[in-house]
C-alpha positions as a LaTeX table, in Angstrom:
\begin{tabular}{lrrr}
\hline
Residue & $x$ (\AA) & $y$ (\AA) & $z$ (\AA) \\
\hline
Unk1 & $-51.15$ & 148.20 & $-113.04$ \\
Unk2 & $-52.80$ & 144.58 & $-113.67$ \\
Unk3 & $-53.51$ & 142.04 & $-111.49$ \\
Unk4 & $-50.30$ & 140.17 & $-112.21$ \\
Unk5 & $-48.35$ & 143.05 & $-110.95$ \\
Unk6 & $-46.08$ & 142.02 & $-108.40$ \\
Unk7 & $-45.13$ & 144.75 & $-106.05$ \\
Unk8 & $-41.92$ & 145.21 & $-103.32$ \\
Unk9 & $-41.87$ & 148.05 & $-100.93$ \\
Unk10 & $-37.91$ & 148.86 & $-100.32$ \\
Unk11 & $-37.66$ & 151.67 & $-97.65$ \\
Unk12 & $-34.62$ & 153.77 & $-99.09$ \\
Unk13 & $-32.97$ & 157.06 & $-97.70$ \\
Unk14 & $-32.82$ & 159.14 & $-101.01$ \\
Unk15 & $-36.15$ & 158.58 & $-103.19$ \\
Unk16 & $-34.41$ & 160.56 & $-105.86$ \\
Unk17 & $-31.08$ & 158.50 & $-105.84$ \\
Unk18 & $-32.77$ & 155.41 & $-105.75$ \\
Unk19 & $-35.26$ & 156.12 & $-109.15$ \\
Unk20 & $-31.79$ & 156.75 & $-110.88$ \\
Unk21 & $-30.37$ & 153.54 & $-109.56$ \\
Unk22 & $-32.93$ & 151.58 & $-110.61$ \\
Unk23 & $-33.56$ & 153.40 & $-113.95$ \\
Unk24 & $-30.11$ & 153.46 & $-114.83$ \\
Unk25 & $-29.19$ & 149.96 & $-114.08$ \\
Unk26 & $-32.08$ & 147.59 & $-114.64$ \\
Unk27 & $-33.94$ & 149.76 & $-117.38$ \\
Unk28 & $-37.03$ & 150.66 & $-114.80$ \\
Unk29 & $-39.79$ & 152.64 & $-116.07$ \\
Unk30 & $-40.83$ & 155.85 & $-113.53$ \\
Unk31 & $-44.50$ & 155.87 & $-112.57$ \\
Unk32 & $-45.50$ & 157.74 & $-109.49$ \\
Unk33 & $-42.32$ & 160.21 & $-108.45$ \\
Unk34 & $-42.79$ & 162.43 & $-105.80$ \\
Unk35 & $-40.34$ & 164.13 & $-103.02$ \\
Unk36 & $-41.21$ & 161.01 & $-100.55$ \\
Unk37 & $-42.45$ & 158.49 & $-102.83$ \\
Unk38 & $-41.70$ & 156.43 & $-106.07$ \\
Unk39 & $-42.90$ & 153.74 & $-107.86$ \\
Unk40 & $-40.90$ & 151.84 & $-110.98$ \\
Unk41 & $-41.31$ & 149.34 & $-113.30$ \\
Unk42 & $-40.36$ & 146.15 & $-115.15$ \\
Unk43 & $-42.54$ & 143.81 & $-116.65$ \\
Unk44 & $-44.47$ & 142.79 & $-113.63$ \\
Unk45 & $-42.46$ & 144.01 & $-110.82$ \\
Unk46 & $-43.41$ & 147.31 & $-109.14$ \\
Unk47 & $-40.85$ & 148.05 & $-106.93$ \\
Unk48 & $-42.32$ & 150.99 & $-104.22$ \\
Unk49 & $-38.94$ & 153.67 & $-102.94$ \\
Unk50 & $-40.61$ & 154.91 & $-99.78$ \\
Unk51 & $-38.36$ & 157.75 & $-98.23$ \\
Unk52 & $-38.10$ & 158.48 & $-94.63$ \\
Unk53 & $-40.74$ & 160.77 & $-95.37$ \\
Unk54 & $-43.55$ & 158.86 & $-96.98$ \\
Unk55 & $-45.98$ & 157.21 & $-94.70$ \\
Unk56 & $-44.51$ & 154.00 & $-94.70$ \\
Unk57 & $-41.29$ & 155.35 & $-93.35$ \\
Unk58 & $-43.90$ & 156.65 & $-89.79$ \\
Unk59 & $-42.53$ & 154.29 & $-87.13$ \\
Unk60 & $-44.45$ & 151.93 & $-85.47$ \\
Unk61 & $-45.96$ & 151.77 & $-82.04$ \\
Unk62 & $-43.42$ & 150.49 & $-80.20$ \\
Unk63 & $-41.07$ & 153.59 & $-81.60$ \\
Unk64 & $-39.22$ & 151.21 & $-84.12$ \\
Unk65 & $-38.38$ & 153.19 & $-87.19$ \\
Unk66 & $-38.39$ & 151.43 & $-90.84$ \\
Unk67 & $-34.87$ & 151.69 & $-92.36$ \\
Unk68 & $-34.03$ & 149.98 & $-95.74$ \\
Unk69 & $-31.17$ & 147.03 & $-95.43$ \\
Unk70 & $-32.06$ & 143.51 & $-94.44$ \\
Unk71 & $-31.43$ & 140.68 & $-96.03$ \\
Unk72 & $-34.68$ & 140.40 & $-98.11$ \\
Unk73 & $-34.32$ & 140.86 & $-101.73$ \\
Unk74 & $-35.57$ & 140.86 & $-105.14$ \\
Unk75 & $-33.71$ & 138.34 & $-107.15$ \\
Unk76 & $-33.35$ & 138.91 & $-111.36$ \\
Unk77 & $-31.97$ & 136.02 & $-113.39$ \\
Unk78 & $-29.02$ & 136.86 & $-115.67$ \\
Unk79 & $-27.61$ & 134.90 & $-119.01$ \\
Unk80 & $-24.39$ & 135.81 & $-117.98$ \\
Unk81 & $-23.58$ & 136.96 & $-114.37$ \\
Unk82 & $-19.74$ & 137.15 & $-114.98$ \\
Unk83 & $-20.51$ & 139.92 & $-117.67$ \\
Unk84 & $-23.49$ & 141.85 & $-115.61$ \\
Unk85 & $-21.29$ & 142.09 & $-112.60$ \\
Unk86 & $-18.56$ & 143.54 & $-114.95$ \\
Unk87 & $-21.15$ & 146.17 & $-116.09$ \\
Unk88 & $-22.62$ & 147.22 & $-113.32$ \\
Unk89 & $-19.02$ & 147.95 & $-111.40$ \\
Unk90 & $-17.82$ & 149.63 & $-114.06$ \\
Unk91 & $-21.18$ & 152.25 & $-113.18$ \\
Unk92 & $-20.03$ & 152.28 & $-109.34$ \\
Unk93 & $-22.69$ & 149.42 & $-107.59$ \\
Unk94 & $-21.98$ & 148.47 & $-104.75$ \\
Unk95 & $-21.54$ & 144.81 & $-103.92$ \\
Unk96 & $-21.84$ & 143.14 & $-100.98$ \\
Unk97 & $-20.05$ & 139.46 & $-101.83$ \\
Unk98 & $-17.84$ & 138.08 & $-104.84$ \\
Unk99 & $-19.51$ & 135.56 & $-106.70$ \\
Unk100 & $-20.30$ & 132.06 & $-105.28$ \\
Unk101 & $-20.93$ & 129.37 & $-106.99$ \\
Unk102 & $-23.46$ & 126.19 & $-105.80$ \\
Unk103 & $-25.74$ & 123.38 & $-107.26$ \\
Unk104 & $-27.81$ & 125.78 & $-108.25$ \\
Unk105 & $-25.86$ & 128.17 & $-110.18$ \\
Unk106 & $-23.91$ & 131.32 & $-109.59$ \\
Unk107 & $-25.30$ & 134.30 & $-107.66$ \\
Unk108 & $-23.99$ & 137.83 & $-105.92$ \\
Unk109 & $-25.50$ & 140.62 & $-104.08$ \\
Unk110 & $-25.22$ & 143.72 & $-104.45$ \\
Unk111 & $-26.88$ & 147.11 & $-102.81$ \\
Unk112 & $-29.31$ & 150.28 & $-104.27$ \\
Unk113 & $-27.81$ & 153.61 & $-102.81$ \\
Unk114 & $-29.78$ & 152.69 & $-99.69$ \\
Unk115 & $-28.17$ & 149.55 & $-98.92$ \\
Unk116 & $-31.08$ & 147.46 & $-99.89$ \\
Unk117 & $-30.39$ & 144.32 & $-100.91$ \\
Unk118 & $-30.55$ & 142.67 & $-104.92$ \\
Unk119 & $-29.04$ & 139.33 & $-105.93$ \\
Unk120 & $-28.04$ & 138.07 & $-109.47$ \\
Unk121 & $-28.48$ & 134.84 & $-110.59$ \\
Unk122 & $-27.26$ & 132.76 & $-113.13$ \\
Unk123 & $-29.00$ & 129.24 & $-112.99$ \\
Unk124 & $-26.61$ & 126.26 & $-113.65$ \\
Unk125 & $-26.95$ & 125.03 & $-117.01$ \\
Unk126 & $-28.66$ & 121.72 & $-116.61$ \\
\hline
\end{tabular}
């Protein structure tokens, strides 16, 4: 891993499930996979699948238990977000919202088998 290495930690409920989501979909590389833990790659972004069984799924003090969900996301830029969407429906994703459109360009989330969160973009054409 080099220092330019970005990492996420997504809390997901089926470690296995997940490295095939990611794998699959977004042409990850596997690094670490264990039973409770996995780690995957693209480019720079590490993106950490910690099960309710790895040690960053041990709830807190106050009893409050990590679960994946939120609203927090990684965020990959597309060419063309009409024919990703397309693509990855046809495989079964899960989305969350059709696409909207703004200033800024078009985007849509959709969800890993956990229900974490991951938004396409397309930026406008300027």
């Amino acid at each position: 891993m080099s220092e330019e290495t970005v990492s996420v930690r997504y809390m997901v409920n089926d470690v296995p499930a997940s490295v095939d989501f990611y794998t699959k979909h977004f042409g990850f590389t596997v690094g670490m996979n264990a039973p409770a833990f996995a780690d995957v790659f693209k480019g720079n972004l590490r993106i950490l699948l910690s099960g309710p069984q790895s040690s960053a799924g041990r709830p807190m003090p106050d009893g409050a238990q990590p679960i994946p969900g939120g609203w927090n996301r990684i965020h990959f830029i597309v060419e063309d977000i009409d024919v990703e969407v397309e693509r990855l429906r046809a495989e079964g994703v899960r989305f969350r919202n059709d696409i909207i459109s703004g200033p800024g360009g078009k985007q849509i989330l959709l969800e890993d088998p956990s229900g974490n969160p991951i938004e396409l973009f397309q930026p406008a054409q300027r």
